[in-house]
C-alpha positions as CSV (number, residue, x, y, z in Angstrom):
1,X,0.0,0.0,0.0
2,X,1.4,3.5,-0.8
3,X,2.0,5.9,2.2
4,X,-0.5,7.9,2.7
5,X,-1.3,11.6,1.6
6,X,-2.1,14.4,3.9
7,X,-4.2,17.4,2.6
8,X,-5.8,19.9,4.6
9,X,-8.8,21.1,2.8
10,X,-10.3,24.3,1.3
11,X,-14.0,24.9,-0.4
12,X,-14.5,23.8,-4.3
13,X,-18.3,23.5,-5.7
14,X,-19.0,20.4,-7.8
15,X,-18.9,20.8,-11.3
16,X,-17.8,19.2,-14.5
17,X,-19.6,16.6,-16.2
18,X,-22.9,15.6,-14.8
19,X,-24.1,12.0,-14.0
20,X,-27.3,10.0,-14.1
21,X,-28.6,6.7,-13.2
22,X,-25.3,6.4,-10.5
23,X,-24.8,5.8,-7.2
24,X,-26.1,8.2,-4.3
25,X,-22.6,9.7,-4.1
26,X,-22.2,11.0,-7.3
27,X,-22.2,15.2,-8.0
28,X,-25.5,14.9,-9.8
29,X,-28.0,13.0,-12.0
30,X,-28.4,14.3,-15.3
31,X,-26.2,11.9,-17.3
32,X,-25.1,8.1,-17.7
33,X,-22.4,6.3,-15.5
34,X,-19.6,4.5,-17.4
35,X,-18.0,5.3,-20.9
36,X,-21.8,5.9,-22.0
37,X,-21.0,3.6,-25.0
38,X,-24.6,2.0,-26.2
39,X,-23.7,0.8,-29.6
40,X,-24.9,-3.0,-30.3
41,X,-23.0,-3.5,-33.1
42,X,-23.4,-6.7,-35.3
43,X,-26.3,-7.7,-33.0
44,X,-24.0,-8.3,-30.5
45,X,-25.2,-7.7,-26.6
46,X,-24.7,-3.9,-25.9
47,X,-21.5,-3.4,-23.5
48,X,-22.3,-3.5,-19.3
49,X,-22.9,0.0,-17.9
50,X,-20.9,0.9,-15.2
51,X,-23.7,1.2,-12.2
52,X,-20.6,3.6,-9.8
53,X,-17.2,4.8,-9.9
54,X,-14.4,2.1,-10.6
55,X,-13.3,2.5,-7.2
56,X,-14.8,1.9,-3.5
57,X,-14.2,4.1,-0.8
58,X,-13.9,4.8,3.1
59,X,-13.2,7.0,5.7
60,X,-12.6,6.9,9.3
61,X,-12.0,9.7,11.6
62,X,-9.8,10.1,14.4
63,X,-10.9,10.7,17.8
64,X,-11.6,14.2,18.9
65,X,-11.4,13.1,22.5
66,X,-7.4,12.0,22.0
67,X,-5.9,14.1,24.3
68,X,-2.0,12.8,23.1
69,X,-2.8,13.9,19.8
70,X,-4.7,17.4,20.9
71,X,-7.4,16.3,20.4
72,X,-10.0,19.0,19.5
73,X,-12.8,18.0,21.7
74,X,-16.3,18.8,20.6
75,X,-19.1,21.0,20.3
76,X,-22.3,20.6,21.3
77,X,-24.6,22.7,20.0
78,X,-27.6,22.3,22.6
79,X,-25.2,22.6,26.4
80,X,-25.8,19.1,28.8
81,X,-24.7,19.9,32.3
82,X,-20.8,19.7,32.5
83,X,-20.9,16.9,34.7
84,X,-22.8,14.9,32.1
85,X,-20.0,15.2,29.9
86,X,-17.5,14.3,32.6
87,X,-19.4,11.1,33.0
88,X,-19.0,10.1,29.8
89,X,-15.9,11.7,28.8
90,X,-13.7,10.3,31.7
91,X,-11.7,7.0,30.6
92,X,-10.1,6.5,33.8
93,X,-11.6,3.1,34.8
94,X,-11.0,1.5,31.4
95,X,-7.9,-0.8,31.4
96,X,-8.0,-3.5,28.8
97,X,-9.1,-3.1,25.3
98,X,-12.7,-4.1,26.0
99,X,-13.1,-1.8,28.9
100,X,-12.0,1.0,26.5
101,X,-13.9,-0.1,23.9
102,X,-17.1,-0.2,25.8
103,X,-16.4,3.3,27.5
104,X,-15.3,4.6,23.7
105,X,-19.0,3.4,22.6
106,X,-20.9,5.0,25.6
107,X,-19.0,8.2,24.6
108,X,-20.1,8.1,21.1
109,X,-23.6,7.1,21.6
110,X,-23.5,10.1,24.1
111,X,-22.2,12.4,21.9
112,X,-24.3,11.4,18.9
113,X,-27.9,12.0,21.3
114,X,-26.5,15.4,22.0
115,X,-25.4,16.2,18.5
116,X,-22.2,16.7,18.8
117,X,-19.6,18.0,16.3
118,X,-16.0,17.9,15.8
119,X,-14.3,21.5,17.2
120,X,-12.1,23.0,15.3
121,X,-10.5,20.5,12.8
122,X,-11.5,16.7,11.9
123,X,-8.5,14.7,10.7
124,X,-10.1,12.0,8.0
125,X,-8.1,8.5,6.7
126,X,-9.9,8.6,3.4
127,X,-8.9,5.2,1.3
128,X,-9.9,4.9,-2.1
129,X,-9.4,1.3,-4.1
130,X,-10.2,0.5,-7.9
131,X,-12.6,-2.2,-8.3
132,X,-10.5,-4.3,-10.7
133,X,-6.7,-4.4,-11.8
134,X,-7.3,-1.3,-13.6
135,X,-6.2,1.8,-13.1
136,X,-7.8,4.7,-12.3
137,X,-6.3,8.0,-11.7
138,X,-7.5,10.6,-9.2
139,X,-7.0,13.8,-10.6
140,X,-8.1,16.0,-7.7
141,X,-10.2,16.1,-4.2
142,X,-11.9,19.1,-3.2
143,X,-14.4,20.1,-0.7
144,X,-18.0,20.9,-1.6
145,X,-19.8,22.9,1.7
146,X,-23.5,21.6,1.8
147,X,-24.3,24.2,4.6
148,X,-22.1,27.1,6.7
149,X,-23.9,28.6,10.1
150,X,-23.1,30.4,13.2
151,X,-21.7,28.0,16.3
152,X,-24.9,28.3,18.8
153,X,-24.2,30.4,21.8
154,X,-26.3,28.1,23.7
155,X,-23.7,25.5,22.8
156,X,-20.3,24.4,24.5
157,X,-17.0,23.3,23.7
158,X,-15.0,20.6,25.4
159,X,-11.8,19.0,25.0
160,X,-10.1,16.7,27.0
161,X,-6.1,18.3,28.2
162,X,-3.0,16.3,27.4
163,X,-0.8,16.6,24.4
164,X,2.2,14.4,23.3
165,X,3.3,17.3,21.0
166,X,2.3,18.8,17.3
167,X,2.2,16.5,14.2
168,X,5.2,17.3,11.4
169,X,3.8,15.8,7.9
170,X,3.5,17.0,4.6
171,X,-0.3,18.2,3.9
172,X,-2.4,20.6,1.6
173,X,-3.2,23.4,4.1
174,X,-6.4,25.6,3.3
175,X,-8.7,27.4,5.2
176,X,-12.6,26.9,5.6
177,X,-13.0,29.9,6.8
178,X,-12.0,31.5,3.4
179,X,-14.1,32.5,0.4
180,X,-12.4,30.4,-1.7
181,X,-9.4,28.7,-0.3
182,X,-6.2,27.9,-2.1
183,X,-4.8,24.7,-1.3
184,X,-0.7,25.1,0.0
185,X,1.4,22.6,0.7
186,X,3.1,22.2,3.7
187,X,6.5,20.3,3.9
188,X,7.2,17.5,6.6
189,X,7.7,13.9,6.9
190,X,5.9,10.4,7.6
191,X,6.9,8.1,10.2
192,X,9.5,6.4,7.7
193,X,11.3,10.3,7.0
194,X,10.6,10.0,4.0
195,X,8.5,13.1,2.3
196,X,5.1,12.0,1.3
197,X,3.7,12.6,-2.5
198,X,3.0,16.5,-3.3
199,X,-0.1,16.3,-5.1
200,X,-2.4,14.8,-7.7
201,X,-2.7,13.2,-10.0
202,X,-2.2,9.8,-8.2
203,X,-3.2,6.1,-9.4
204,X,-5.4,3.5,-7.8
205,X,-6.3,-0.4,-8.5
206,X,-7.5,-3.1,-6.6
207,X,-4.5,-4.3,-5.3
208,X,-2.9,-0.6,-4.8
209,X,-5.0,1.8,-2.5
210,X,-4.4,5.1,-1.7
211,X,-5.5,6.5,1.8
212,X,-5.5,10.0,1.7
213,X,-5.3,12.2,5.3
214,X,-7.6,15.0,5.0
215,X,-7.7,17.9,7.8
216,X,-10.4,20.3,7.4
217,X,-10.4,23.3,10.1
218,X,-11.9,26.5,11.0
219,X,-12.0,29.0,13.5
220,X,-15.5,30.3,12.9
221,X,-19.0,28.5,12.1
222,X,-20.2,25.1,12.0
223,X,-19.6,23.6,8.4
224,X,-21.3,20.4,7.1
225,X,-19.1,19.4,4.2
226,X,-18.4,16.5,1.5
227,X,-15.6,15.6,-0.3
228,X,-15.3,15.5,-4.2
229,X,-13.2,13.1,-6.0
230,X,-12.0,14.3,-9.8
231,X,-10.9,10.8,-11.1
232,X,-10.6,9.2,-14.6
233,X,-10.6,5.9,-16.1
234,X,-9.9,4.4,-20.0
235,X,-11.3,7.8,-21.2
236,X,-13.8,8.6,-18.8
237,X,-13.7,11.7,-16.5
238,X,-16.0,12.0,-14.2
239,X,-16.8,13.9,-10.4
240,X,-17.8,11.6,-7.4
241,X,-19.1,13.0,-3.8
242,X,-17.9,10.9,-1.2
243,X,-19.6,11.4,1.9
244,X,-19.1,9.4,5.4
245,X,-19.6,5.5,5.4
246,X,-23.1,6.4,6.6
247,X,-24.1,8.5,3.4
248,X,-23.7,11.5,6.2
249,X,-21.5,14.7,5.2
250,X,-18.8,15.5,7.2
251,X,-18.4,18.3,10.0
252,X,-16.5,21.0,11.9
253,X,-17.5,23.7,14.4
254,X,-15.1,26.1,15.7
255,X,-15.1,26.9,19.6
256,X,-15.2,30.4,19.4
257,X,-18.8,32.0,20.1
258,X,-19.8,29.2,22.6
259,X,-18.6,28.9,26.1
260,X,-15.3,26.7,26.3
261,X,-13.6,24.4,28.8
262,X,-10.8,21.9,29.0
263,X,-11.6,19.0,31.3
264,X,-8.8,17.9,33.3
265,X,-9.4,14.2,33.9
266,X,-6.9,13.7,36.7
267,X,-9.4,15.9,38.9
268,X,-12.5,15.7,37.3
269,X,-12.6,19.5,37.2
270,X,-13.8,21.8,33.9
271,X,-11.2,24.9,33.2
272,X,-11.1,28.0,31.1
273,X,-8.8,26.8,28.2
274,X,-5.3,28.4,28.1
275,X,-4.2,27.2,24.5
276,X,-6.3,27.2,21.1
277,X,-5.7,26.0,17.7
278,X,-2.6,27.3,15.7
279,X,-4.9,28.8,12.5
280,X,-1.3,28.9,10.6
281,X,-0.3,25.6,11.7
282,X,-3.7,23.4,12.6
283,X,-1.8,20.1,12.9
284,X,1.3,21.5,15.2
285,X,1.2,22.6,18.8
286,X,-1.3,24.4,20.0
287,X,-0.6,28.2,20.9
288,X,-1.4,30.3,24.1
289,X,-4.8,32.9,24.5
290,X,-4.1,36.0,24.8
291,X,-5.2,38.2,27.6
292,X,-6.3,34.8,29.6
């Protein structure tokens, strides 16, 4: 499997070429999946239209709730009482890996019920596969914003303290929060040294994935977002949406205009936060409020 790609990503809209008849995730529906090829020549059968994109994708999420990795914490839009979320929030009774992954399931279920989203940045593993031994080539991924609002005042933000120090990889750093972000790459390493690829294109098959790291951030609004996958294939160009595995969009919701707290497990205690995201530098360490 190739290493994978880090990108941190600004706003596109979906256009190009227009689909019908295809899967849920494609841009739109106004023309046919495949090489659109319907000639039955010599009263042969007419060739198998392609019901999807040639690949298959995923995505997984890391946990906001990581505090060795900063984790962002969340933001819940409707307040529960703080020591609701200290219920739920504090791991320190879960040893082995089923006690964790019980307490990791309440937390989520929890979070979930009080709608919950991702503060600040969301860091997202997307893999992409072909479906056969041929190649397909993915000429870009962008971001298509299905919906921008104000964070709720009546909301909160929590995240849980800790921090085993910033992250140093190569990415495509954009920002949400602009009209139309430019995407700028960022230079660093992956756990080999090694410098991870710059950009697109890049080729996938069944047998060689891709699993691309995407961090989108902002430090203002909620935004519910998809991703858009530019890819070709023996001719074919097309656009694909690629939402989560659950057909959801993605989202972020910066802190700021909600009241904030870090909760410092060790204690059980909810503080004012002393250190917010780096907007220059999402992924590294975090940098101190002013006038706290």
């Amino acid at each position: 499997m190739k290493r994978p790609i880090a990108l941190l990503c600004g706003l596109a809209i979906c256009a190009g070429p227009v689909l019908l008849g295809c899967s849920h995730n494609e841009c739109n529906d106004s023309s046919v999946c495949g090489d659109g090829n319907s000639n039955n020549r010599n009263g042969s059968e007419a060739p198998k239209k392609v019901s999807g994109p040639p690949f298959t994708f995923t995505s997984r999420e890391s946990d906001p709730w990581d505090a060795c990795e900063n984790g962002p914490g969340r933001v819940y839009p409707k307040a529960p009482p703080l020591e609701d979320i200290a219920a739920h929030v504090d791991s320190g009774a879960a040893r082995t890996s089923a006690q964790v992954a019980a307490h990791n399931k309440r937390l989520a279920t929890f979070d979930s019920n009080h709608s919950a989203v991702t503060a600040d940045r969301t860091t997202i593993d997307l893999t992409l596969q072909g479906k056969t031994g041929r190649a397909v080539t993915i000429q870009n991924i962008t971001v298509d914003v299905v919906d921008v609002k104000p964070t709720p005042a009546t909301g909160v933000r929590v995240r849980r303290v800790g921090g085993c120090g910033g992250s140093n990889f190569s990415a495509f750093l954009a920002d949400l929060d602009k009209k139309t972000p430019a995407l700028a790459f960022k230079s660093g390493e992956n756990a080999a040294g090694k410098m991870r690829v710059r950009g697109f294109p890049v080729q996938v098959t069944e047998s060689d994935p891709e699993t691309f790291t995407i961090v989108a951030f902002t430090t203002a609004d909620v935004h519910t977002f998809s991703f858009v996958v530019e890819w070709s294939s023996e001719g074919v160009r097309r656009k694909t949406k690629v939402n989560k595995d659950n057909g959801t969009p993605f989202a972020v919701a910066s802190g700021n205009g909600a009241p904030q707290y870090d909760y410092q497990q060790q204690d059980g205690t909810f503080t004012p936060p002393q250190f917010k995201m780096n907007p220059n530098d999402p992924l590294g360490d975090p940098v101190p409020i002013e006038d706290h």
